[in-house]
C-alpha positions as CSV (number, residue, x, y, z in Angstrom):
1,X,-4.7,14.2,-40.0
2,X,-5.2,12.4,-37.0
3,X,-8.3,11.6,-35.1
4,X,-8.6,13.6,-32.1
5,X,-11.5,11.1,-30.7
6,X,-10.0,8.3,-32.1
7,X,-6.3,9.1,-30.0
8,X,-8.4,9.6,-26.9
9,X,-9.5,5.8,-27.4
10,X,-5.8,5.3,-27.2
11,X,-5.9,6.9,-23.8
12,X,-6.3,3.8,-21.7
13,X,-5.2,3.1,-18.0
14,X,-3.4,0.1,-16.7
15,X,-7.2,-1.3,-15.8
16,X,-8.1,-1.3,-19.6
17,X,-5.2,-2.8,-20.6
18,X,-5.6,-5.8,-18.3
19,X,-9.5,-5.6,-18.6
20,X,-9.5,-6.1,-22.6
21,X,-6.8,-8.1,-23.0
22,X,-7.3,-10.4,-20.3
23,X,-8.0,-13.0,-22.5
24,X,-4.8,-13.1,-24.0
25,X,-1.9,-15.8,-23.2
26,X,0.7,-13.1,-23.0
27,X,-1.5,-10.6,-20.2
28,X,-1.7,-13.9,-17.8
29,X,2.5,-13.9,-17.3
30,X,2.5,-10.3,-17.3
31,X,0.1,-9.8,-14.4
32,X,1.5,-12.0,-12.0
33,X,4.7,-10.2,-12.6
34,X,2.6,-7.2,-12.0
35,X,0.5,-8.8,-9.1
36,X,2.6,-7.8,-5.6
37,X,2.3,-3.7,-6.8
38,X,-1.2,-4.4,-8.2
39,X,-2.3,-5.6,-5.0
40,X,-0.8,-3.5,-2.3
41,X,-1.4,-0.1,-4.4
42,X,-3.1,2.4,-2.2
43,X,-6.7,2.1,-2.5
44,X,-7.6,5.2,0.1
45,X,-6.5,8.7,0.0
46,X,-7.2,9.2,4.0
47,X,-5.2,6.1,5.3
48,X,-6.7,6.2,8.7
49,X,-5.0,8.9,10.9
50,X,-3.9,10.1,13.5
51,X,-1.9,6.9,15.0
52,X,-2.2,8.7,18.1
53,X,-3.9,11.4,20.2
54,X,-2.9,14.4,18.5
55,X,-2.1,17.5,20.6
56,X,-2.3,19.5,17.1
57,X,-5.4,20.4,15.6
58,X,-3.6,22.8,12.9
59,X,0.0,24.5,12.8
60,X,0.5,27.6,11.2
61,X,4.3,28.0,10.2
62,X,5.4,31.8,9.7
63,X,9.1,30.5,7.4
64,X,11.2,33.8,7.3
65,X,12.5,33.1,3.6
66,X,16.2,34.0,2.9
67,X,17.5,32.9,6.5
68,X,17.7,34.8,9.3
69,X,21.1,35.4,11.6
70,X,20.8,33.4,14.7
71,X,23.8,35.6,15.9
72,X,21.7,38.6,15.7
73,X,18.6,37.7,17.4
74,X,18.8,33.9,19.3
75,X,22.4,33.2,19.6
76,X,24.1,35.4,21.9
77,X,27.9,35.2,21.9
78,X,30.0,37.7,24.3
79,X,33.1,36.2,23.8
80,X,33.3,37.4,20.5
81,X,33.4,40.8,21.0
82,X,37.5,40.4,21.5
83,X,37.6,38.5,18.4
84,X,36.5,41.0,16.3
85,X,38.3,40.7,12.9
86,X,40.4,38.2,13.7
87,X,40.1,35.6,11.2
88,X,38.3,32.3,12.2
89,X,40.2,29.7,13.8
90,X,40.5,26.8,10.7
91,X,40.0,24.3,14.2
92,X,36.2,26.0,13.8
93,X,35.9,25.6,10.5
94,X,37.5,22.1,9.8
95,X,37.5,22.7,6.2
96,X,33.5,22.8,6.0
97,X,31.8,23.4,2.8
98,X,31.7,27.4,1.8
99,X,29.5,28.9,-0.7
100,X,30.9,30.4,-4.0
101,X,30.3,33.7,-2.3
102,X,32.5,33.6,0.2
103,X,34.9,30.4,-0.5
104,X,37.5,32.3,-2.4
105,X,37.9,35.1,0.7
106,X,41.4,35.7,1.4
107,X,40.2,36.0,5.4
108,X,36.9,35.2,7.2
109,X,37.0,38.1,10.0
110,X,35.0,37.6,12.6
111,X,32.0,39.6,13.1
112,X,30.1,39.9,16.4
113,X,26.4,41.2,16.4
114,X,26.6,44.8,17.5
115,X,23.1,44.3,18.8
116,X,22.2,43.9,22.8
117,X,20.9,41.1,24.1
118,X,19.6,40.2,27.5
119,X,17.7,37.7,29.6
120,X,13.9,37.1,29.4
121,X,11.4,34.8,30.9
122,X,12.0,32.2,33.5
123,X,14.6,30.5,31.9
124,X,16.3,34.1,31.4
125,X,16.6,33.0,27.6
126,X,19.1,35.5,25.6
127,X,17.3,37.6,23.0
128,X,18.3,40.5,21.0
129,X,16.8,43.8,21.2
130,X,15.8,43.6,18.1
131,X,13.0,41.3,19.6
132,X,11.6,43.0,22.4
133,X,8.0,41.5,21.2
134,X,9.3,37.9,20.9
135,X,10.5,38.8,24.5
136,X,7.2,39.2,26.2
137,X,6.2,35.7,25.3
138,X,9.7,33.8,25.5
139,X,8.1,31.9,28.0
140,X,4.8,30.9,25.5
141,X,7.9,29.2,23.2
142,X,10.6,26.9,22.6
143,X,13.6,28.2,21.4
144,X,15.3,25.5,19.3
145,X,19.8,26.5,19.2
146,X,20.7,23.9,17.5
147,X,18.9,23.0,14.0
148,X,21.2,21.8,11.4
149,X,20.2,21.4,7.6
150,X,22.2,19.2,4.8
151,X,21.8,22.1,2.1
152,X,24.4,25.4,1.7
153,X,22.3,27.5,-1.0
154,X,18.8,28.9,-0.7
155,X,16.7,27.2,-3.5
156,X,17.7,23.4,-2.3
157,X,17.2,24.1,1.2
158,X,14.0,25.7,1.5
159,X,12.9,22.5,-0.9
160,X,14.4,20.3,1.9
161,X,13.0,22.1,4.7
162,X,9.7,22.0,2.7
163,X,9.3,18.2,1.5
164,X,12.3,16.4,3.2
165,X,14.2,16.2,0.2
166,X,16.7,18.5,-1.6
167,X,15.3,18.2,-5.3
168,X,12.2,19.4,-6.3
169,X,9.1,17.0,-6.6
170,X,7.8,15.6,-3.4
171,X,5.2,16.5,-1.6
172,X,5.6,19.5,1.0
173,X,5.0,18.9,4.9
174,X,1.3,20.7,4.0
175,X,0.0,18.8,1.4
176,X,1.2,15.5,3.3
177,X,-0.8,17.0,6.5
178,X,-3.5,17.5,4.0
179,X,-3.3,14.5,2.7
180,X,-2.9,12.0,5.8
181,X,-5.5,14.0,8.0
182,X,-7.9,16.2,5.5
183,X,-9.3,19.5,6.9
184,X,-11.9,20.5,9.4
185,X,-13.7,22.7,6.9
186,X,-15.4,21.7,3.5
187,X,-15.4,25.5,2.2
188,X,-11.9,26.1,2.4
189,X,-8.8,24.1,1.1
190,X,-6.7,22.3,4.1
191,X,-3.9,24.0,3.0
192,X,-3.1,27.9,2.8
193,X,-0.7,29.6,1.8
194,X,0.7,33.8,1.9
195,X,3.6,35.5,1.0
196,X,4.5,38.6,2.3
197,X,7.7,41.4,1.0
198,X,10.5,42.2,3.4
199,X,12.6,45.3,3.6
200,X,16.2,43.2,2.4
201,X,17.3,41.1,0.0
202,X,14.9,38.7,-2.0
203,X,15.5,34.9,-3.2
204,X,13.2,33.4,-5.8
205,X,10.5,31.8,-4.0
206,X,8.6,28.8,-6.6
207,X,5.2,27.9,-6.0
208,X,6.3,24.2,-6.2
209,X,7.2,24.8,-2.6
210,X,3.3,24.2,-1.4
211,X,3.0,21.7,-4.0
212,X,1.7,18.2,-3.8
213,X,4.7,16.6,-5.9
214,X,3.4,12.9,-6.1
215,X,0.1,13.2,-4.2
216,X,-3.0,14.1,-5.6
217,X,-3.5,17.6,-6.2
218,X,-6.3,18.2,-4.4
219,X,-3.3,18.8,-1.5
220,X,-1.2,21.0,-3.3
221,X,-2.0,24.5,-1.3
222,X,-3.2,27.0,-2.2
223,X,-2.0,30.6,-2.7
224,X,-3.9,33.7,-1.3
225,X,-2.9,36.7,-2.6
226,X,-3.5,40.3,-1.1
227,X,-5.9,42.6,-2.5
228,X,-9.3,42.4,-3.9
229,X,-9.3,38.8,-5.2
230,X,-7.5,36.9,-3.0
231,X,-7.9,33.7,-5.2
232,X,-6.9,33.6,-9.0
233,X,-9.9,33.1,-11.4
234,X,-12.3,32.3,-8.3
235,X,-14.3,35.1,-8.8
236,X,-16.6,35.7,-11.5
237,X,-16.2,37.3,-14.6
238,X,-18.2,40.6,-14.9
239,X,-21.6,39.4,-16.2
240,X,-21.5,36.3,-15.2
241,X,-23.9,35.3,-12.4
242,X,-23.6,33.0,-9.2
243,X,-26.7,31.0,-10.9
244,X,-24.7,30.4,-14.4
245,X,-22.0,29.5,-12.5
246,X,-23.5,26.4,-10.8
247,X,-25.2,25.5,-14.2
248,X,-22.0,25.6,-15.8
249,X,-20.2,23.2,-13.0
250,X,-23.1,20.6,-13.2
251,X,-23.2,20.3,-16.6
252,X,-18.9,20.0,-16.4
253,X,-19.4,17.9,-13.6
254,X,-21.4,15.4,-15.7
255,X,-18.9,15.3,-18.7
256,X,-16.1,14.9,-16.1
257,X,-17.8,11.7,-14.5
258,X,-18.2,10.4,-18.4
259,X,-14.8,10.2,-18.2
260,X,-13.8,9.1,-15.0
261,X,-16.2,6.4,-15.7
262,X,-14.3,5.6,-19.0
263,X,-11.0,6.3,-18.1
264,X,-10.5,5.6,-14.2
265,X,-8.3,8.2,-13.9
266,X,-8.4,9.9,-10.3
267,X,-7.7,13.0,-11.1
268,X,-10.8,13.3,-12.9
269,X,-12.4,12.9,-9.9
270,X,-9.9,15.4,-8.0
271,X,-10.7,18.1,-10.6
272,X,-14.5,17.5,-9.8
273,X,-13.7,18.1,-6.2
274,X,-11.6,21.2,-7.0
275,X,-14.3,22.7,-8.9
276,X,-16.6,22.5,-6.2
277,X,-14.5,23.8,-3.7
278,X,-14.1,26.7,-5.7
279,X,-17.3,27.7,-6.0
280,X,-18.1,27.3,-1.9
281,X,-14.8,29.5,-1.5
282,X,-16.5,32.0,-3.7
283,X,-18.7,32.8,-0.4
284,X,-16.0,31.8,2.2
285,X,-13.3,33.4,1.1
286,X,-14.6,37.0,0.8
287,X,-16.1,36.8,4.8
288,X,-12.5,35.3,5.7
289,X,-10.2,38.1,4.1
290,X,-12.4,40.8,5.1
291,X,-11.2,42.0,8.0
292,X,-13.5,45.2,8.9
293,X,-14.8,43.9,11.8
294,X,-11.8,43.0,13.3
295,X,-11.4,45.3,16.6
296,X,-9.4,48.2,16.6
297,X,-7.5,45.9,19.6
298,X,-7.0,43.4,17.3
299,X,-4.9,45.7,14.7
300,X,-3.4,47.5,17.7
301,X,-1.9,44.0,18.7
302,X,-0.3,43.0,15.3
303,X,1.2,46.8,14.7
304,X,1.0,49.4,12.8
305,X,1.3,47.4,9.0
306,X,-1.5,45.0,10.4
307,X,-4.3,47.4,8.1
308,X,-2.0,46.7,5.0
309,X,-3.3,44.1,2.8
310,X,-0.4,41.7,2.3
311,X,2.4,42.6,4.5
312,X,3.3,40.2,7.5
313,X,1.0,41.7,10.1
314,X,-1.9,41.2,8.2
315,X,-1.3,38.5,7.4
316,X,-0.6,37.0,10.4
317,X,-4.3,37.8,11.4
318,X,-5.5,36.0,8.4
319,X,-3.9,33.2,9.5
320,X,-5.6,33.3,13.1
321,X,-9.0,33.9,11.4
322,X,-8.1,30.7,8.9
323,X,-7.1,28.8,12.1
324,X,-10.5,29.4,13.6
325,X,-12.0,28.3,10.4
326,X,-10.3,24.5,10.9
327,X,-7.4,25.0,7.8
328,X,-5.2,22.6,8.7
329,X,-1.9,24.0,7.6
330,X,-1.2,27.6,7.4
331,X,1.8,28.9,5.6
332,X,3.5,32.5,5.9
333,X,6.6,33.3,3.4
334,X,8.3,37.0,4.8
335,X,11.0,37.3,1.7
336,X,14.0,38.9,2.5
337,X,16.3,38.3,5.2
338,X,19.2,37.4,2.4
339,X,22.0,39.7,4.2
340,X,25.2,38.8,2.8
341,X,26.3,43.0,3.2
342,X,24.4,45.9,5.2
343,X,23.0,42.9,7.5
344,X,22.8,45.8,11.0
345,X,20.1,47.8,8.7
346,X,18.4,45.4,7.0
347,X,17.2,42.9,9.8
348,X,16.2,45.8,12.0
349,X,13.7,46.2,9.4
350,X,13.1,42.9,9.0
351,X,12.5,42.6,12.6
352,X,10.6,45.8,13.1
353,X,8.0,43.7,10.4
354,X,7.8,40.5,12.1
355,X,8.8,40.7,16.0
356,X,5.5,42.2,16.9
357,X,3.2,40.4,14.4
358,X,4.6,36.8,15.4
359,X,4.6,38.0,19.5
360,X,0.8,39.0,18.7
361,X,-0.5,35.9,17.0
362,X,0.9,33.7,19.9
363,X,-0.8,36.2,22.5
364,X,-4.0,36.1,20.1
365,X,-4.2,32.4,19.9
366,X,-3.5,32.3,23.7
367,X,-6.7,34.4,24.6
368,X,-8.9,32.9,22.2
369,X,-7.7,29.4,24.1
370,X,-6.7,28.1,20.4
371,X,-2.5,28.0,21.3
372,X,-3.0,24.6,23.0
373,X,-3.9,22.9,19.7
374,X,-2.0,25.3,17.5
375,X,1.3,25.0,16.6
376,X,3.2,27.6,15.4
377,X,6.7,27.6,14.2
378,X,8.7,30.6,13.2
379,X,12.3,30.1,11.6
380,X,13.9,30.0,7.7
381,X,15.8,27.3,5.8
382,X,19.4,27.7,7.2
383,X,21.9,30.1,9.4
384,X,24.2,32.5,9.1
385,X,28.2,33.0,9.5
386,X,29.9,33.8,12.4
387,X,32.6,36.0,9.7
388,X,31.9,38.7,8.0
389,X,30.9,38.3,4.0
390,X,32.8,41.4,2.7
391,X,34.4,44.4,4.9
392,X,33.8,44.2,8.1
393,X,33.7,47.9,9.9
394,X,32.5,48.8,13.4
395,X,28.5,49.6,12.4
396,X,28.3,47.0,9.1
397,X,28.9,43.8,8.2
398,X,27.1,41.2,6.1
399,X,27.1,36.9,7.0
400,X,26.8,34.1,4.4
401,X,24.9,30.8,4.3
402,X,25.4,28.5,7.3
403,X,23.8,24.9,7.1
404,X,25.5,24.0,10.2
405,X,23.2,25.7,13.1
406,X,20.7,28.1,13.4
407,X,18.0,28.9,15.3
408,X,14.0,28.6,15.1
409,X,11.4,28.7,17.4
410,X,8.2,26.9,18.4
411,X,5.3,27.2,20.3
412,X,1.7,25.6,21.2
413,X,0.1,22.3,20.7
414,X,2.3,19.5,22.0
415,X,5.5,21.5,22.9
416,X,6.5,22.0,26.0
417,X,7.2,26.1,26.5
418,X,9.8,28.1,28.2
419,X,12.8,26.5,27.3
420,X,16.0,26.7,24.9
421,X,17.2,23.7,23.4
422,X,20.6,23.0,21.9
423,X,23.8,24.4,22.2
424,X,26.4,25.7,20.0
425,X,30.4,26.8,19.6
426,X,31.7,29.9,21.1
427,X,31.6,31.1,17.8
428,X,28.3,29.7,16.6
429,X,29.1,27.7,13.9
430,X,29.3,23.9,15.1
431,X,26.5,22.5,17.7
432,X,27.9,21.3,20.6
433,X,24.6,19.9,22.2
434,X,21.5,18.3,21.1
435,X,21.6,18.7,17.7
436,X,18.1,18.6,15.4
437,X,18.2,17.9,11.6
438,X,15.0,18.8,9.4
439,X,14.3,15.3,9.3
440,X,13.5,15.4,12.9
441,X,11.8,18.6,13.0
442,X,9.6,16.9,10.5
443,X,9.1,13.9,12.7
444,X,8.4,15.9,15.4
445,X,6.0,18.3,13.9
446,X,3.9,15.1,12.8
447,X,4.2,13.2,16.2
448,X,2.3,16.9,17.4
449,X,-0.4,15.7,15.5
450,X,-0.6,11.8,16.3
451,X,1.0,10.9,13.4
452,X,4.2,8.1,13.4
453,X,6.4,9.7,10.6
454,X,7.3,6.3,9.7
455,X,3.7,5.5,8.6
456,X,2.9,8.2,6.5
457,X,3.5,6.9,3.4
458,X,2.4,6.8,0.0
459,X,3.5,4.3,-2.9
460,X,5.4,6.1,-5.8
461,X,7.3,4.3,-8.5
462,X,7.4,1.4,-6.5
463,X,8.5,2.6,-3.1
464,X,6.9,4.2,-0.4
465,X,8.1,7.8,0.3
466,X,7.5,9.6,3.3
467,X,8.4,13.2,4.6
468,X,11.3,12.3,6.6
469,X,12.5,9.8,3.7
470,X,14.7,7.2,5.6
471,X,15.9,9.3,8.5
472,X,14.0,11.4,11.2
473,X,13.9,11.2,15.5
474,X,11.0,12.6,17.4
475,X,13.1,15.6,19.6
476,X,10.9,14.4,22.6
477,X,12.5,16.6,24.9
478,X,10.6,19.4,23.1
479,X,7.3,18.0,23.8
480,X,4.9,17.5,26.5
481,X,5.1,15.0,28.6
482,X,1.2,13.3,29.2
């Protein structure tokens, strides 16, 4: 039987391999073959950020999971109230990649939204009336027409609107936040993260979507969960005491720093760090998520779900109350606007859940003078088609993925308000003007916060990844000018 002690000798790091064998002929050719990544590894987890004055202090993004129809609530199209049924011109289409749900359809029968829209704010920007929250502060916003994403199916493109890349295993747009500019608080992890249940129909939704991928882990964020603990394994067990607790820790601590010591590995030292920050969140976190002193205003604002523990409203106030505690990236998940069929019902629920909530945390940030170095973005991973999915009757219809526009919105910090950007097709499926790719979103969500996209990196298997990977543009026509 093996040697458990013994195998943990075997353990070493590229430092004790060079360190003991350096006197070797052999370890001489191999290090200066070794010697360029050697010496410009990354010796600093905080490489000296922002590049610029930020405008962004924190952003708190509320990603409606499953993709919401920018024909039913941003996209307004008259014209295709004549169209109805007739089958989509293939001069629209131009043979553009279908999912399996909907490739082998016979037709693709045009379905207009048989919700009203009508012009708000001083732009008179077009919004359904499924919105009539969103409406009241159209002119606190930036309503973006014309994003564009490179992925058809749900899975791969929240992971690309998430860490810049279609395959799981980089580092999400939080975790490099996180990891370029750290947080403002020392009790509470620089990255947060909620999920709320919608009324529709649900996607898988992987915790590797707030992970660090590559990064260190002390980035990854972390998940609060409603209820009465909010934290997995934070609180503790019942006869355990606060003073055991911190016994317990130093004593780990010490073992822990043996073997960092020994084995120079930095995640030793990021487990150290983790373990402490647990144990301040055990008296943070239970003064954050308590929300009894809140103002009866307060709840009146966010709607009528706003006293549930978990659902949308809620949590939207959480996120204000982490905001004001310096987190630096705030995440909302609302599952369920996946409306292939019954797509009429099911996002006037969806919307009777979130219009109000997202209108009040923009009017909440606004009063507590916190909106001009917030940012808040609302919007899912891709569109929704113009043709109906399935029959198509005068009251129901349902719309499949559409990579090729949709709609978001953004507001606060760095981004100039009161516009619409972008343009699209009479029928809503090509952009016809200003077009935006994630990558650019991404750029531009950094630039908010001082950051050149092109200089956050981080060195991985001999490269240097960043979150907008090889591509990105600052949309500067979104932004302030100074």
């Amino acid at each position: 039987m093996s040697d458990p002690i013994q195998e943990s000798e075997l353990l070493q790091t590229r430092r004790h391999f060079f360190g003991r064998g350096a006197t070797g002929i052999g370890i001489a050719a191999l290090s200066s073959l070794l010697s360029s990544e050697i010496a410009s590894a990354d010796t600093s987890v905080i490489p000296g950020y922002p590049n610029f004055p930020p405008a962004a202090k924190r952003v708190i993004y509320l990603f409606q999971h499953g993709a919401p129809s920018q024909l039913d609530l941003f996209d307004y199209k008259p014209g295709l109230t004549a169209k109805r049924g007739s089958d989509l011109p293939e001069s629209v289409r131009m043979g553009q990649r279908l999912t399996g749900m909907s490739a082998f359809q016979a037709k693709f029968p045009t379905a207009p939204s048989i919700f009203k829209f009508a012009q708000h704010g001083g732009q008179g920007a077009w919004l359904s009336e499924l919105l009539p929250h969103t409406a009241k502060i159209v002119d606190d916003i930036a309503i973006v027409k014309s994003l564009q994403t490179e992925q058809i199916n749900h899975d791969p493109a929240v992971t690309f609107c998430q860490t810049g890349f279609q395959l799981a295993g980089r580092p999400s747009i939080g975790s490099w936040l996180a990891y370029g500019l750290g947080s403002e608080n020392k009790d509470l992890p620089a990255f947060i993260v909620m999920v709320s249940q919608g009324v529709g129909n649900t996607q898988a939704l992987a915790d590797r979507m707030w992970n660090s991928g590559f990064l260190s882990t002390e980035y990854a964020g972390v998940k609060f969960r409603s209820g009465h603990d909010p934290v997995l394994f934070l609180s503790n067990p019942g006869g355990y005491e606060t003073a055991a607790r911190r016994r317990f820790l130093d004593d780990l601590g010490k073992l822990n720093q043996l073997n960092q010591h020994k084995f120079q590995d930095p995640e030793i030292s990021t487990r150290i760090a983790q373990y402490e920050m647990a144990y301040r969140m055990q008296a943070s976190v239970p003064e954050l998520t308590d929300l009894s002193k809140e103002p009866d205003s307060i709840f009146e604002m966010y709607g009528p779900d706003s006293r549930k523990p978990g659902t949308f409203a809620a949590n939207c106030i959480l996120a204000r109350r982490l905001a004001e505690r310096g987190v630096r990236f705030i995440q909302l998940f609302h599952r369920g606007w996946d409306q292939h069929s019954n797509l009429p019902k099911e996002i006037a629920g969806q919307c009777r859940q979130t219009d109000q909530p997202s209108a009040a945390l923009i009017q909440d940030l606004k009063q507590r003078g916190m909106l001009k170095d917030t940012l808040v973005i609302w919007g899912g991973e891709f569109g929704r088609t113009v043709y109906s999915q399935g029959t198509l009757t005068e009251t129901n219809y349902g719309r499949d993925h559409h990579p090729r526009c949709f709609s978001i919105w953004m507001a606060g910090a760095g981004i100039k308000a009161g516009q619409v950007y972008g343009e699209t097709d009479d029928f809503s499926y090509n952009i016809t003007k200003n077009p935006v790719d994630v990558h650019d979103l991404h750029a531009t969500i950094l630039r908010c916060f001082g950051i050149d996209h092109t200089k956050l990196t981080y060195k991985h298997q001999g490269r240097r990844f960043r979150l907008t990977d090889v591509s990105g543009h600052i949309v500067n026509d979104l932004l302030q000018t100074t």
